[in-house]
N, C-alpha and C positions, 0 to 999 in steps of 0.2 A: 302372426307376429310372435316367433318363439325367439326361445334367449340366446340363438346362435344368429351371427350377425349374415346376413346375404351379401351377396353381391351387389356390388351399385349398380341401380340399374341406367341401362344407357339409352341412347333414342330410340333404341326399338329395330330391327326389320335386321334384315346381314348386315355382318360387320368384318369390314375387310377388313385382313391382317396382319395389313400397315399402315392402319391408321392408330393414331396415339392413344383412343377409345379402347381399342382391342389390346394394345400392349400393356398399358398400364390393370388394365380388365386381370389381363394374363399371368403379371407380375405378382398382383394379390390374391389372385387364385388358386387351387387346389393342384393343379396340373406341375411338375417338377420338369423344370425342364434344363437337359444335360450344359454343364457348363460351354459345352464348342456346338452349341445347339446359332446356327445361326439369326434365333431370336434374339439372341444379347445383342449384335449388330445392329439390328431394326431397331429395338428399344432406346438403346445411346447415340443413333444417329439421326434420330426425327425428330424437329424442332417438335417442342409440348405445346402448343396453341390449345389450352383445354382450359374450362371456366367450371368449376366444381364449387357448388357450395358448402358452408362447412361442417354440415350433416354428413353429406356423402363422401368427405377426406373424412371424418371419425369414423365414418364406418368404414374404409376401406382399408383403416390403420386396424380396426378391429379384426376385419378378416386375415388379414397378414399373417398379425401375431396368431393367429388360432391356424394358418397353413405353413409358415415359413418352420414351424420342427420338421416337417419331413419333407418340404419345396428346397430348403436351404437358400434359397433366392436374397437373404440377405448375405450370406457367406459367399456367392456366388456375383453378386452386383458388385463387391468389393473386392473380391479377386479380379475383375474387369477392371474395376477403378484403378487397381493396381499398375495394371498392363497400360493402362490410358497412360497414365504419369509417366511410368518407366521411358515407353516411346514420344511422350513432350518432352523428358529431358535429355533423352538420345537423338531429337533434332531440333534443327534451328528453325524449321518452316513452323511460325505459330498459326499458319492456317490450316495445318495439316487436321485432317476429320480426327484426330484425335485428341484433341483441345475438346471438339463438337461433344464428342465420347465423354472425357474427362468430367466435364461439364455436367452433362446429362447424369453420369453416374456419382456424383457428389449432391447434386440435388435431390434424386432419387433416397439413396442412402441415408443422407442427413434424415429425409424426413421418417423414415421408416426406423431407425435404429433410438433415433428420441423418442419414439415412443416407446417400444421397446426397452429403451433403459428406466424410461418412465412409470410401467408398469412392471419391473420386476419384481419376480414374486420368492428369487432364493439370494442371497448375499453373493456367491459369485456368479451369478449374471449369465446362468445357464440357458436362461431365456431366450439367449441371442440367438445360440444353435450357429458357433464358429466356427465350423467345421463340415464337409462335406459327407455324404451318404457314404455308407461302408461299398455301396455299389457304384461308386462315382472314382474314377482313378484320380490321384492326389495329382494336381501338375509337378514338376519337376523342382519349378522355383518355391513351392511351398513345402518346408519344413515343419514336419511331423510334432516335432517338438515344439518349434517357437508357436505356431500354428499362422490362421490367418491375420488374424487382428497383429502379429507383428510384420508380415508383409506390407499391409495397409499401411500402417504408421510410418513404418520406414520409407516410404513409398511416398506418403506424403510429406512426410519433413524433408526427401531429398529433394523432390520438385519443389518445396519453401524453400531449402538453402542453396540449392544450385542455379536455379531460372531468374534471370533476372524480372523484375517489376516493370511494364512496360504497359502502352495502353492497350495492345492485344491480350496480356497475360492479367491485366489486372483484377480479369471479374474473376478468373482460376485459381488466383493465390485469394483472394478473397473471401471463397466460397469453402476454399478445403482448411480455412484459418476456423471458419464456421462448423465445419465439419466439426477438427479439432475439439472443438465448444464443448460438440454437442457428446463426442467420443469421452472426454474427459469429464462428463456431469455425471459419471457413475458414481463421483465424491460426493455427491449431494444427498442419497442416498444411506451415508454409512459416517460415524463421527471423523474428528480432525486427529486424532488418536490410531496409527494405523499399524499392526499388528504384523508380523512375519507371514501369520496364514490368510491375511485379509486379502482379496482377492480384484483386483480393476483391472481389465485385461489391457486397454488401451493404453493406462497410463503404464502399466509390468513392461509393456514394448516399449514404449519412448524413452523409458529409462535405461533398457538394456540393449540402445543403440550404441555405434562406434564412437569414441570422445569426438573423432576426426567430424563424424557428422552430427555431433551435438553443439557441436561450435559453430558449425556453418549456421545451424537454425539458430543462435543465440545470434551470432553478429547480423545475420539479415532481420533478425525481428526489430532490432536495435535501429538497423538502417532505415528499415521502414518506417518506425516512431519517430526519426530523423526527417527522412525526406517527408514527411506528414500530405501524400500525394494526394489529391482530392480524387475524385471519381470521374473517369475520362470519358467524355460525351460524344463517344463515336459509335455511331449507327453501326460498323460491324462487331462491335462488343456483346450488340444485345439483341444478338438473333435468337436467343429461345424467349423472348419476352412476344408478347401478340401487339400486332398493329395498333400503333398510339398508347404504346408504352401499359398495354393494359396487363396487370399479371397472371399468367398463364395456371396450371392445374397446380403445379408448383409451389409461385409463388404463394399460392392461396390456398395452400397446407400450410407451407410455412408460416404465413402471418396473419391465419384467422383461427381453422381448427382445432394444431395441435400445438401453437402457442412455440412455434418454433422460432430459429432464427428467424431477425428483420432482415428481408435481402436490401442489395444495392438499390433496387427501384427506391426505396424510401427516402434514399438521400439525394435522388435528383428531382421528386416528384412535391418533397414538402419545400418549407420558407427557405428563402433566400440565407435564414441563419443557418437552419439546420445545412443546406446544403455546402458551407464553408467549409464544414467536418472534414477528417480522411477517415474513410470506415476502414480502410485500410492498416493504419495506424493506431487505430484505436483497437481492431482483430488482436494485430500482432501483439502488443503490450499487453491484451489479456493473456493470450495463451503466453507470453513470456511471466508474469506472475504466476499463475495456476505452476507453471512447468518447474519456476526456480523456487517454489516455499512449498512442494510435494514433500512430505517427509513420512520414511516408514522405519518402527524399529522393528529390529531384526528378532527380538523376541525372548531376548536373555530374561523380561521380566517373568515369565512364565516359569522359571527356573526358582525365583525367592525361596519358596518353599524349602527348599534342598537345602540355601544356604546358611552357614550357623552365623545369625548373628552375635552370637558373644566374642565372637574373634572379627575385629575392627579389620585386618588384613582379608578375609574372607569377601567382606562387601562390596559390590561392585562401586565401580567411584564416579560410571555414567553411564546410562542403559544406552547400547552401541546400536546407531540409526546407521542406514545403508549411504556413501557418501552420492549425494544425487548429483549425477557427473553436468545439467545443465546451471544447477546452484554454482558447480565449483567453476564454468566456463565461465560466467559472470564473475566470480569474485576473481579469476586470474585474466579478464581482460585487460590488452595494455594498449597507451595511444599509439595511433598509428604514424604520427609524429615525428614517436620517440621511442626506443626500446630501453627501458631502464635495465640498466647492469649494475649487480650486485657490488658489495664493496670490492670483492677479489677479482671484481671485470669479468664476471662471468654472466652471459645474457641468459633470459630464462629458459629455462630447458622445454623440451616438447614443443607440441602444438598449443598455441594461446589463440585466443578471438582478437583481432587487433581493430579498432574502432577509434574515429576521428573522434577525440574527445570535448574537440572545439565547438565540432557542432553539434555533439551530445547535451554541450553543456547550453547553449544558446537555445536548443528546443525547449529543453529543462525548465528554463527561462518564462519561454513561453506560455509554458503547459502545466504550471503549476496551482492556476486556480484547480486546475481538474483531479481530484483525489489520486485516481488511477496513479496520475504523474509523481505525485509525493509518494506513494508508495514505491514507487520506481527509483527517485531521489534516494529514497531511504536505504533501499533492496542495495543502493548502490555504494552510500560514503560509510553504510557499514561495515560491508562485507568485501568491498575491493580498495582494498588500499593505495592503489596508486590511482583512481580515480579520485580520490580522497585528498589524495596530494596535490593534483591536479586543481581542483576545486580551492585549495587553501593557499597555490601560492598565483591565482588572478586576480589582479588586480579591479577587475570590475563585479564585485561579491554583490555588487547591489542587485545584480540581472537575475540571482538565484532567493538573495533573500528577502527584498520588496514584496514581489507576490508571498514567501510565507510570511512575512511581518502583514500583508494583507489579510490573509487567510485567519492571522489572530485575530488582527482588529478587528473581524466580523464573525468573532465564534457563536454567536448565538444564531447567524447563519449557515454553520459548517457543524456536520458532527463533530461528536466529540471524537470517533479512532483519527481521523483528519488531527483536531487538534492535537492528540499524541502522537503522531507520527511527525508534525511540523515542531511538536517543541524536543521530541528526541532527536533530529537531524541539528536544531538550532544549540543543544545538547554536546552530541559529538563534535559538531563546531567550533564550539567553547574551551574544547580541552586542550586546541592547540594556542600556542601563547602568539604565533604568528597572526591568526585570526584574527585573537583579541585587540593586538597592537593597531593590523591594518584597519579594520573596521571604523576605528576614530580619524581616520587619515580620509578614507573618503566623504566627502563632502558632497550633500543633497540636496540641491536649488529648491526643491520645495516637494511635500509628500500630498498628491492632489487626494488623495483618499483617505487621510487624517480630517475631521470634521471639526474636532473641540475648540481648535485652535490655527493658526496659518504657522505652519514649518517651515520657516525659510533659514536657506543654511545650515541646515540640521545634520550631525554627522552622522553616518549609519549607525555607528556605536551608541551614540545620544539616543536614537530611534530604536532601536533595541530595548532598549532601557526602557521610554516611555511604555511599546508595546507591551514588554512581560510583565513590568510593576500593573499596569492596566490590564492585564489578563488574571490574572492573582487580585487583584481588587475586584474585577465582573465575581470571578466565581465565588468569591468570600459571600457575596452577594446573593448568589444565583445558583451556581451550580453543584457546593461546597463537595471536590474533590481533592481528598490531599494527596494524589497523584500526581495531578495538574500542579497546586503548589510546592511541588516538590522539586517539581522537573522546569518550572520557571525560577527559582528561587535557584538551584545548581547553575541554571547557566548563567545566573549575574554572580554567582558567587566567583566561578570562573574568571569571569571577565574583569572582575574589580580590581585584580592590581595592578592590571593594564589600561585602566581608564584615563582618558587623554583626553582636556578641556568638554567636561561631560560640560552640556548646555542646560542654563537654568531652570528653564523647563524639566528637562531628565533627572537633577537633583533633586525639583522638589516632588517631585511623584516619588523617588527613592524615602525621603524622609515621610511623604505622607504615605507611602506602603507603612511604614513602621509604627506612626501615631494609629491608623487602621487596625491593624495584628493587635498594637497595644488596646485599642478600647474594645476590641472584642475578646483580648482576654481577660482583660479586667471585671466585665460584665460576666464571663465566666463564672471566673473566679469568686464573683459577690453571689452567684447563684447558688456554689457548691457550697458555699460557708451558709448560708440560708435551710439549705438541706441536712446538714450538719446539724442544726439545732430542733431538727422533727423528730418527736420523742421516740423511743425507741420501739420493734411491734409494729409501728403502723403497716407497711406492706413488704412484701417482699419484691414487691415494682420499685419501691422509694431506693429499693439498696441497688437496684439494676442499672436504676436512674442516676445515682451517684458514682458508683464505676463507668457510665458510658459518659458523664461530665467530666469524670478527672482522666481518662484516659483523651477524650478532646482539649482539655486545657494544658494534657502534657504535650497535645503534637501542638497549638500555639507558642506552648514555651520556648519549643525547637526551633518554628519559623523567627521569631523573636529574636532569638539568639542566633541565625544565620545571617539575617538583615542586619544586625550588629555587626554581625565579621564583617559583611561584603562593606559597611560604611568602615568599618577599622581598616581594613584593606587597602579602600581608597586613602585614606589617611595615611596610612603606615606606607604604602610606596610609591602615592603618586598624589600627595598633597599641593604641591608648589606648583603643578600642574592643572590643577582644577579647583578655582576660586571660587565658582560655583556651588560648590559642595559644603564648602566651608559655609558661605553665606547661606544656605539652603538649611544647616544647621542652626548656624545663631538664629537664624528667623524665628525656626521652631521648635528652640531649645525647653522649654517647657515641657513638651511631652517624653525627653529624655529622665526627668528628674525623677517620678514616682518610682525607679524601676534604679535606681543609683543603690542601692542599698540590697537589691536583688538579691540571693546567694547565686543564682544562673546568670546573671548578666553582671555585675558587680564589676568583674575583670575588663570589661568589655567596654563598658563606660569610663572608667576610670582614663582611658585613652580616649573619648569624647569631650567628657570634659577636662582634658588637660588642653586639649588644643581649644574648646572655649574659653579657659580662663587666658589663653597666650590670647585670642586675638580680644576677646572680649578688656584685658588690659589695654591693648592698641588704640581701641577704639573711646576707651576713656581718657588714653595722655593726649587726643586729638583736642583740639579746639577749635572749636567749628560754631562760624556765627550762624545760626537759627534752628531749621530742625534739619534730622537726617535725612537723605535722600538715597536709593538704592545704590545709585550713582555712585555717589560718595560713599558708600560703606565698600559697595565693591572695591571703591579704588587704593580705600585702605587694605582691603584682604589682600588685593593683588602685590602693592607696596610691600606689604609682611610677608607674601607668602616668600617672596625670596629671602628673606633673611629664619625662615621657618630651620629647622635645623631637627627637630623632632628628640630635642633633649629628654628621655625619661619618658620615651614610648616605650609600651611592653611589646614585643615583636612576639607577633602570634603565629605560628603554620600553614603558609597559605590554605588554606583551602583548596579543594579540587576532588571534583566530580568528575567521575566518571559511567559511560555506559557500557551494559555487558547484559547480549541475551540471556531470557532464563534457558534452561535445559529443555524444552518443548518448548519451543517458538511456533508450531505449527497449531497450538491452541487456540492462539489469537487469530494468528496469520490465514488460515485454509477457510474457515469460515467470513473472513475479514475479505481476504481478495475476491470470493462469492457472490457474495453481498453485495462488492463492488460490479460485479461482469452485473448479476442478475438486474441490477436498477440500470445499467448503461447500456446493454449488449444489443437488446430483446429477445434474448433467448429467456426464455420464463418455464416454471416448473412448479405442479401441483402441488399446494400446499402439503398437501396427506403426504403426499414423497420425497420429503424434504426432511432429513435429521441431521442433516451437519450443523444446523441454527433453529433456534425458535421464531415461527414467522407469525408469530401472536402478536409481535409489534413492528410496526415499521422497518422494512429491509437494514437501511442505511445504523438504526440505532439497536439493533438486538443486538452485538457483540457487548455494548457498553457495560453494562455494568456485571454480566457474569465471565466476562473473559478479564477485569483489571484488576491489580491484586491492590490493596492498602496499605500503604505505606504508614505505619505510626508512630513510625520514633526514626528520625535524623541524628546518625553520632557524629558527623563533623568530619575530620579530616579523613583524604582518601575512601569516603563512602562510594557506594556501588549504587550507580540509581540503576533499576530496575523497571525497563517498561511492562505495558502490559502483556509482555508477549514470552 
């Protein structure tokens, strides 16, 4: 038992040498054998019927990596791989032995190259050994320069963007999507932070492919997450698996050993739920996140030194990142519908992705409990504008925003980057005044996932309202982030001058968000003043104590004063409109008074109660035999509100928020979409070897709180909200 790993050992006596015993034997062993060595043949064309337990794949992963520096047999399995693809996409016979190959050499590969990236021991990934012996003639199709790992790539994303999805094709595209995974985990590896000299060989090829073929791969990843195809249950799909679907030497590297991708077997062989999935679609969406949020600067930061800061024209005005050409295919994809032309009738110029938006938008729909999906939503009404557009003038908003108004109402079940990604899309929604209008317009027979209460009739705009005032009241509560209050409070600020018969319910959560804010400021406030009067000397904790109280009661003052606008708003342009509000008021005009006198609010109320004293007059020249009933007071607001006229309101600047990434988005994001593949995928990875994230806590919540910044002061008109990205 010495510290170099053996050979596994096999059953013992001769071993013929074509049986899959001896090939795979071969592959991990010491013996280099010539790329046109007609062993490659034998190896990619023999079904693997092999049962290896998960000792003997670690050790045969271990011998690899200690033969493959001078075997090259990973450099060499994927220049085959290459050639497999190249002739699947150059014919239409998908039973040609080269799908067989294709196959064979994408399993193979996958399992050996994750380890591989796994254990590497330099930053650029020397370990692989990409490259062929100085004694070994270079083929013709492999460039010296780009090397092999750009063959592969391109190789595989043209077989993704040219071949269509079918049941013959679909374990191929599914497995080289897994590939992809495992090619692209060289980020896990190295921070989100990527540098000019940083070095990912996989990802340097995907990037510096033809735009022509980065759009193919964008709009088919897109089609796939579309067509959401489940896994096709045909007996010639899954001839490398062994008799009675048991998994072969393969599969059982991949999902016990070395912790690699889950294959397809797993989706037909578990529950009836699990088997509903498309792994297909769920592939494609990862590698389309990983591929559109890659971000490297090009490395002017290393230059600072040089530059003179005292000359303001000298400073750079934004450290220049490389433009990632499948980021930009996404944000200039257009429907296929429709070709927008510019105001001068001019249609857009080059090659675009063109993508049924229809039924982008109806998966959307579907698939937004699933994180993955909202980051896709997001990836999408941020950065492509005419999907955006798209999205703001149908008329059925509710198919996109029910499930995130769901996603709220169970934050204490959903992380938190979820709940920031669903209140920035609800966000950038808000800014358009179309939205705001329509949203009051549709009407919703009833919301079966609302518990507090029965919603019947409730318009999405109403539902909106109840949701964010209720996600802003949990956290006050629970989670106390003034991020989250920031970015719920912007999007009603938005929404408030377009409010349209808010329903009684959404009003009084509106006024009881603001009695809420107010008695926790007030108890503040009675704390700091208490501290105030502790003789002076006692600690230098008492004075730390005192600046993190007044800096907390100054971000209440702000919320305070926003919830003021967004009800003055309402008032100021859409009063006669919303009777609701008004009585939602008078009810619980009480907790407006203490804060009349305010120097922050003063201005603010003085427009509350004007329109209290107008209605609260109404309501005393009535004469009314017994006592008041809702009924009846409503029917007086309603009566006045038409004669309302808004004599001697002070007309304040709307409000409006907006969002705008920071300058490194890939802070949040490259660690964030990780996080996501690592907990969905199965592809999993040694904690030791993992520096993009800290995995000391739970996958799904280590971005939280060192990726979000703090927001502590709100100025009010035209502010920038700022997610955490």
């Amino acid at each position: 038992m010495g510290g170099v790993p053996s050979t596994p050992s096999f059953n013992g006596g001769a071993r013929p040498q074509d049986t899959a015993e001896y090939l795979i034997e071969a592959f991990i062993g010491e013996k280099s054998f010539p790329l046109a060595s007609d062993y490659w043949q034998k190896l990619l064309e023999l079904p693997l019927h092999l049962h290896w337990s998960s000792n003997r794949v670690q050790q045969a992963c271990l011998l690899f990596a200690q033969n493959n520096c001078y075997t090259r047999h990973l450099a060499k399995i994927l220049i085959h791989l290459s050639w497999c693809l190249q002739e699947c996409v150059s014919t239409s016979d998908v039973s040609s032995s080269a799908y067989v190959k294709a196959l064979n050499a994408v399993y193979i590969s996958s399992v050996f190259l994750k380890h591989l990236i796994e254990n590497a021991k330099t930053d650029n990934f020397e370990d692989l050994y990409m490259s062929l012996n100085e004694s070994e003639e270079i083929p013709s199709n492999v460039s010296k320069v780009q090397g092999i790992e750009h063959l592969v790539v391109h190789s595989v994303l043209n077989f993704l963007g040219r071949v269509d999805v079918s049941s013959d094709t679909y374990l191929l595209h599914h497995e080289l999507l897994n590939f992809m995974l495992v090619a692209l985990s060289t980020q896990l590896l190295s921070g989100p932070s990527l540098g000019a000299d940083d070095i990912h060989p996989f990802f340097d090829a995907a990037m510096a492919q033809p735009t022509s073929l980065v759009n193919l791969v964008i709009r088919k990843l897109l089609l796939n997450y579309v067509a959401q195809l489940r896994f096709p249950l045909k007996a010639s799909s899954y001839y490398i698996f062994s008799e009675g679907y048991q998994p072969g030497v393969l599969q059982r590297v991949g999902s016990v050993a070395a912790n690699l991708v889950l294959l397809p077997l797993n989706f037909f062989v578990s529950s009836s739920n699990e088997a509903s999935k498309s792994p297909l679609a769920d592939s494609s969406l990862n590698i389309l996140l990983i591929l559109v949020h890659y971000r490297k600067c090009l490395g002017v930061d290393r230059l600072k030194d040089k530059i003179d800061y005292s000359s303001p024209d000298s400073l750079p005005k934004e450290e220049p990142f490389f433009e990632n050409p499948y980021c930009k295919a996404l944000e200039n994809a257009r429907d296929i519908e429709f070709d927008r032309v510019d105001v001068e009738g001019n249609a857009p110029s080059g090659l675009v992705v063109r993508l049924p938006f229809a039924s982008l938008f109806d998966t959307l729909g579907m698939c937004l409990a699933d994180e993955t999906s909202v980051l896709l939503l997001y990836s999408l009404v941020q950065g492509n504008s005419d999907f955006l557009e798209y999205v703001l003038v149908r008329t059925d908003l509710d198919t996109l925003l029910m499930p995130l108004l769901e996603t709220l109402y169970n934050a204490p079940r959903r992380t938190s980057n979820q709940i920031y990604m669903v209140l920035i899309i609800l966000l950038i929604l808000s800014q358009d005044s179309s939205f705001n209008a329509s949203i009051h317009k549709l009407v919703l027979p009833f919301v079966p996932w609302y518990q507090e209460r029965v919603l019947h009739q409730t318009s999405l705009g109403s539902l909106m309202v109840i949701i964010l005032t209720r996600t802003v009241k949990y956290n006050l509560s629970k989670l106390r982030d003034v991020y989250l209050h920031t970015n719920c409070l912007a999007t009603l600020a938005n929404m408030a001058p377009h409010v349209h018969r808010l329903s009684g319910y959404a009003s009084q959560q509106l006024v009881s968000l603001f009695d809420m804010l107010a008695r926790k400021y007030n108890k503040l406030a009675e704390i700091k003043n208490d501290k105030m009067h502790v003789p002076n000397g006692e600690s230098k904790e008492g004075d730390s104590l005192q600046e993190d109280m007044a800096a907390e009661l100054h971000i209440y003052t702000d919320f305070l004063r926003i919830v003021l606008e967004i009800l003055n708003a309402i008032l100021t342009y859409a009063l006669p409109r919303n009777p609701e509000v008004v009585y939602a008021i008078m009810h619980r005009q009480e907790v407006f008074q203490p804060f009349k006198s305010h120097p922050r609010f003063n201005e603010l109320l003085d427009n509350i109660f004007m329109v209290l004293d107008f209605f609260n007059s109404r309501m005393d020249a009535q004469k009314m035999d017994g006592e008041w009933s809702v009924e009846k007071v409503l029917q007086v607001i309603v009566v006045n509100c038409r004669s309302w006229r808004g004599d001697g309101i002070k007309m304040f600047t709307q409000l409006r928020f907006t969002y705008e990434q920071e300058s490194h988005p890939e802070e949040f994001f490259i660690p964030y979409v990780w996080q996501l593949i690592l907990s969905r995928s199965g592809l999993s990875c040694s904690p030791s070897s993992i520096n993009l994230f800290s995995v000391d806590v739970p996958l799904d919540d280590s971005v939280e709180e060192a990726e979000k910044p703090q927001k502590d002061e709100i100025n009010g008109n035209g502010q920038e909200i700022e997610a955490p990205v």
